[in-house]
C-alpha positions as CSV (number, residue, x, y, z in Angstrom):
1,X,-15.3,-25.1,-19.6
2,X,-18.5,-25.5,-17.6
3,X,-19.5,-22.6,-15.0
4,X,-19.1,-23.6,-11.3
5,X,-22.6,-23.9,-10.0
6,X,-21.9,-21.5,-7.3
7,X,-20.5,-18.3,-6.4
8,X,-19.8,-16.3,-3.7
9,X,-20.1,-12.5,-4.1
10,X,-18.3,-10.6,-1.6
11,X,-20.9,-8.1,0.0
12,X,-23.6,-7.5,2.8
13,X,-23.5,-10.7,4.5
14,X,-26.8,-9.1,6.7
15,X,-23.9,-8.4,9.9
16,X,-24.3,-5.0,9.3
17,X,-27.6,-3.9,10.0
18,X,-27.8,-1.3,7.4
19,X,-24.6,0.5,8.1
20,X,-22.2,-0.8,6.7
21,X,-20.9,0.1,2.8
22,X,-22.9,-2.3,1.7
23,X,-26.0,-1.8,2.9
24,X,-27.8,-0.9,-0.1
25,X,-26.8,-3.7,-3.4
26,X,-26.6,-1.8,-6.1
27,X,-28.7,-2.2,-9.1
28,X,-26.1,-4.2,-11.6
29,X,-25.1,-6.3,-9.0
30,X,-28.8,-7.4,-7.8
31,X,-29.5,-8.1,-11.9
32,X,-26.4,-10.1,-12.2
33,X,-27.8,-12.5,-9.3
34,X,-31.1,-12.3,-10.8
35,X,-29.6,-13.7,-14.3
36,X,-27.2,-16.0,-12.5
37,X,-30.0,-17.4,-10.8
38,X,-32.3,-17.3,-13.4
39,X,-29.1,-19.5,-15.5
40,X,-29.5,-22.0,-12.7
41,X,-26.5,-20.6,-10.6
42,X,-26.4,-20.9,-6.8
43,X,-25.6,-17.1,-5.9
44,X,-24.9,-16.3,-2.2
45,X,-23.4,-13.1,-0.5
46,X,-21.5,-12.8,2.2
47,X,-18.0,-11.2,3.6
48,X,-15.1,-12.9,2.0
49,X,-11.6,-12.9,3.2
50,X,-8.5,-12.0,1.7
51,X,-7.2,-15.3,1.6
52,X,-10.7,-16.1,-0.3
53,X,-10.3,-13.8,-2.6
54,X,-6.2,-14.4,-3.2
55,X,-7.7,-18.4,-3.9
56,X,-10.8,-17.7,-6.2
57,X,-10.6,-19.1,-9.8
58,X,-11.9,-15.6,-11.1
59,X,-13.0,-12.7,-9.9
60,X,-15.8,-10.1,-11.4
61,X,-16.6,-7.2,-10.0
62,X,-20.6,-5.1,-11.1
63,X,-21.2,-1.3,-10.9
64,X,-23.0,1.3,-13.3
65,X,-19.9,2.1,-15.1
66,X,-18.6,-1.2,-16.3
67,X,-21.6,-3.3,-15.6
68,X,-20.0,-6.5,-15.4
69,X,-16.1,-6.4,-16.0
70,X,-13.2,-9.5,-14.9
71,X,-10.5,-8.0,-12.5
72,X,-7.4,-9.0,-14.0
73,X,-4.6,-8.7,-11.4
74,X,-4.7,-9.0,-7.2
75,X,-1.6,-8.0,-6.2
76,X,0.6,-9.2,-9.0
77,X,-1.7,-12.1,-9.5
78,X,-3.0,-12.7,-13.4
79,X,-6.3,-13.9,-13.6
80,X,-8.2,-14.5,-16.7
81,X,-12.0,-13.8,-17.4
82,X,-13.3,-17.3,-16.2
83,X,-16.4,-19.2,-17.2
84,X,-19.1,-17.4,-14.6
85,X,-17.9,-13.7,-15.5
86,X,-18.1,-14.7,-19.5
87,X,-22.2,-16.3,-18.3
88,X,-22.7,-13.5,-16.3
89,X,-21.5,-10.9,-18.6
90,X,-23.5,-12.3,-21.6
91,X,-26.9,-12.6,-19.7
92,X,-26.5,-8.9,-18.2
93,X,-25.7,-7.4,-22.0
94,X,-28.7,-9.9,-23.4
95,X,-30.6,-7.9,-20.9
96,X,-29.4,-5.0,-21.4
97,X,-30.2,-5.1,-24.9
98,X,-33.4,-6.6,-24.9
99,X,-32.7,-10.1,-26.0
């Protein structure tokens, strides 16, 4: 299965002038665009709704203590670890590990 060529990452869309809880991205999630990118991904940010996020394919979430992990269940839904999580995942730990 081929990776979509885009994603949308929930996150500061630039409406919140610097206040908002997402104000500052967080180093795993700025070097999981880089590597999407860099993989020939279109990566964009901005606020998603719940109905967006109830109708995505996958959904991966980035932070310091998983790095790069699949959520698997939104409200009862069962999602699998889908084609961009498994790229992004294997970019961020070939990074991570110096390959």
């Amino acid at each position: 299965m081929q990776a979509e060529e885009r994603v949308r990452l929930g996150g500061d869309d630039g409406k919140n002038n610097g206040r908002g809880p997402c104000s500052r991205m967080p180093a795993s999630r700025a070097r999981v665009i880089k590597l999407l990118r860099q993989a020939g991904i279109e990566v964009y940010q901005r606020t998603l709704t719940y109905q967006e996020v109830m109708d995505a394919d996958e959904v991966f979430s980035t932070g310091n203590y998983g790095r790069v992990i699949p959520v698997s269940n939104i409200e009862g839904r069962h999602l699998q670890p889908g084609p961009v999580f498994q790229l992004a995942r294997r970019h961020y730990w070939d990074f991570a590990h110096g390959k």
